[in-house]
N, C-alpha and C positions, 0 to 999 in steps of 0.2 A: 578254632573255626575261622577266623581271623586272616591265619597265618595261610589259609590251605586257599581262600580268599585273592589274597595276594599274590602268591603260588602260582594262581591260575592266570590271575591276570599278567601275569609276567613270561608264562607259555605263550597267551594268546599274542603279545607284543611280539615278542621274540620267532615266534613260526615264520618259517619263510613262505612269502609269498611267491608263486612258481606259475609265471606267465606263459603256457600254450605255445606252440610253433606248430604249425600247418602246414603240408603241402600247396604249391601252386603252380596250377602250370599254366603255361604262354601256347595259346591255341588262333589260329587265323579263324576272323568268323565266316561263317557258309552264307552267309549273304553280302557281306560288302566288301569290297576287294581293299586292301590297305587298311584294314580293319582289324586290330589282333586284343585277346582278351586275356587278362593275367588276374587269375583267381582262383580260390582253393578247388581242393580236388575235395570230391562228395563222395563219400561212403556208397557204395552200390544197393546196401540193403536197406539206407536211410538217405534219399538224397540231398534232406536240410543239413544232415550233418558232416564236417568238412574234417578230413582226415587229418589227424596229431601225426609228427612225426615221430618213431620209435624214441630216439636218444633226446626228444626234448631241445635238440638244435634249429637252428634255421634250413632251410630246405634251399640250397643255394647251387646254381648250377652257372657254369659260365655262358656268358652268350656272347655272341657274334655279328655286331649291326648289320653283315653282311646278310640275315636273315632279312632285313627289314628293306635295306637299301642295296638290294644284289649290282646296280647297275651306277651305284654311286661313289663319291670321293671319300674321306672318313674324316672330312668336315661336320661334325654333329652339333645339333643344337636341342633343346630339347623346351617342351611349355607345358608348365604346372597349371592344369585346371583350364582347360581348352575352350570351354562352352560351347558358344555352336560353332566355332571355329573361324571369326574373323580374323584374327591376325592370323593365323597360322595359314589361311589363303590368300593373306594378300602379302606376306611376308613370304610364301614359298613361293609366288608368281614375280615377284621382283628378284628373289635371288635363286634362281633354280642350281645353283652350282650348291647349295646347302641343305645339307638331310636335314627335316626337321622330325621329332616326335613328339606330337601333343599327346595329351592325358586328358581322360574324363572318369569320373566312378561311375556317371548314368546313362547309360545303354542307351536309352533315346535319343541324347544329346550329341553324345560319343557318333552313334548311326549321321544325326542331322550334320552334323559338323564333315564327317566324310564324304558325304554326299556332295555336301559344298564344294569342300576342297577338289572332291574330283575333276568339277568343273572348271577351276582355275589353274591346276597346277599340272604337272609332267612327272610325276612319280616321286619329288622329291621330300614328299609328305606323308604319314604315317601316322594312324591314333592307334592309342592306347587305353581299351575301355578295363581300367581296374586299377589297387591303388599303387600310388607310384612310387609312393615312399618303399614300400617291400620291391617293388620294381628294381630299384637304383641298390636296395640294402643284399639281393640274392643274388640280381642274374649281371647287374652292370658291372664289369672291369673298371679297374683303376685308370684312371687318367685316357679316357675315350671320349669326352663330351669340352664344347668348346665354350658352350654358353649355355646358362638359364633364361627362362622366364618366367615370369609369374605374375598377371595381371588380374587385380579385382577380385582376388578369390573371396568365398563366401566367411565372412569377418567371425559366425560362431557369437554373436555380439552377448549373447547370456552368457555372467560369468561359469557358472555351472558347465559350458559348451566348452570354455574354451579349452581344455584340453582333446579338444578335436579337431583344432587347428594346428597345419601342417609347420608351419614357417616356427619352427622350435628347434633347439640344439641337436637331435639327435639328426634331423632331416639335414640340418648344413653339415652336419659331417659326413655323410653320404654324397652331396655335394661339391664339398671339399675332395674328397677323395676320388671323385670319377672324374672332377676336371682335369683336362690335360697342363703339365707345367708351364707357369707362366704366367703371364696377366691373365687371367680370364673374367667374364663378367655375370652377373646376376641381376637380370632388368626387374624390377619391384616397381607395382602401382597398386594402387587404392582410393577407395574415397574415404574409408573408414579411419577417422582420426587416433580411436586408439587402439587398434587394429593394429597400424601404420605405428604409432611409438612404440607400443612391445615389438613389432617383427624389427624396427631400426635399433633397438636396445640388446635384441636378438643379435643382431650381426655386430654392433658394436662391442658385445663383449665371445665374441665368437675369435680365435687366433689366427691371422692370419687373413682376416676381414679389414675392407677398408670401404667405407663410404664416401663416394669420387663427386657423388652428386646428390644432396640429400634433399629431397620433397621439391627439386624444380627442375628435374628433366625433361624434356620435350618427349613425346610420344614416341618410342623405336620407330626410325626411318620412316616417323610422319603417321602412322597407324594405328588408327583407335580401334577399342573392341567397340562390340555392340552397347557396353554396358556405361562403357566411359561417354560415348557418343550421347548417352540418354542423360547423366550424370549430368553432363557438361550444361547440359540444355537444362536441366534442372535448378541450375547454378549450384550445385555442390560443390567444394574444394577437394580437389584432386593432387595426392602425392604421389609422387612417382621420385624415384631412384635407383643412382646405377652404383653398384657394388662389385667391390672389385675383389677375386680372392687370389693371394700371390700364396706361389710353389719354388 
């Protein structure tokens, strides 16, 4: 009885676990112009349920920033976790020679944040309401992006969370990979202390990562979010760094 015991517990180790792959598609939304939304496709006869793809692969389709940015250069820049979109409008209105695409997961923010933007910039701005990491892993080409960003994202501060936080190894190799060759950079801020040591521990043992400026860089080209702006007034301590990935 023992052995048969044992047996089993050694099936159950051994079973492969076999993680899901969805469809997703990239759709412009019917209300806000420069507004596009990347998320699974819904079964027609259940629409909470999001369709598996046959073979169990990723659902990967090439794309073309010239969808986004028809009338622009293929200077790309791109920003992790947009909120309501301060830097990404006052960073597209200073340099309108540079595509940029923010991200948001929440549809409200995502909406509030383009609205904003509309008002400040000239086309050279685009959100992204859905996640980015499947974003960058299906549809982005190799070496088309010239810079990251990623300011204040939401830290996940329960340990139990944090494998829901993006700034992990599988995400910089998607990173790695879509930057163009070269020096390219990845702008990192935070208030959250150890938030901030795992994502710098992150990149520090990441290949091909170099950290140029670690917890004292000044604000990209002067530009606080909304969050830092309240942070700062709060006297929280603020790290910010610029990481460098070489090709």
């Amino acid at each position: 009885m023992n052995e048969n015991i044992e047996t089993t517990e050694v099936e159950k180790e051994e079973k492969e676990v076999i993680i899901p792959e969805f469809y997703r598609d990239l759709v412009p939304d019917n209300k806000h112009e420069r507004l596009w939304h990347f998320s699974h496709r819904h079964d027609p006869a259940n629409p909470r349920k999001p369709v598996r793809t046959p073979d169990g692969l990723p659902h990967k389709e090439p794309f073309d920033w010239k969808e986004f940015f028809p009338n622009g250069n293929d200077h790309i820049e791109l920003e992790v976790g947009s909120g309501k979109g301060a830097f990404m409008a006052e960073y597209g209105k200073m340099h309108p020679e540079i595509n940029i695409l923010g991200s948001e997961w929440d549809y409200t923010w995502a909406a509030f944040a383009m609205r904003k933007i509309l008002k400040e910039t000239n086309g050279n701005v685009v959100m992204l309401c859905g996640d980015i990491f499947y974003f960058l892993r299906d549809r982005v080409q190799d070496n088309t992006i010239d810079a990251f960003h990623m300011y204040f994202p939401d830290p996940w501060p329960k340990e139990r969370h944090h494998k829901n936080r993006l700034l992990r190894p599988d995400f910089l190799v998607e990173v790695a990979r879509t930057l163009k060759p070269g020096k390219r950079y990845f702008y990192w801020g935070t208030d959250h202390k150890e938030y901030n040591d795992s994502a710098l521990e992150t990149f520090d043992a990441f290949p091909g990562c170099k950290i140029i400026e670690r917890n004292s860089a000044e604000p990209t080209e002067g530009i606080m979010t909304g969050f830092e702006v309240k942070y700062r007034k709060e006297g929280r301590p603020i790290y910010r760094s610029i990481i460098e990935f070489k090709k």
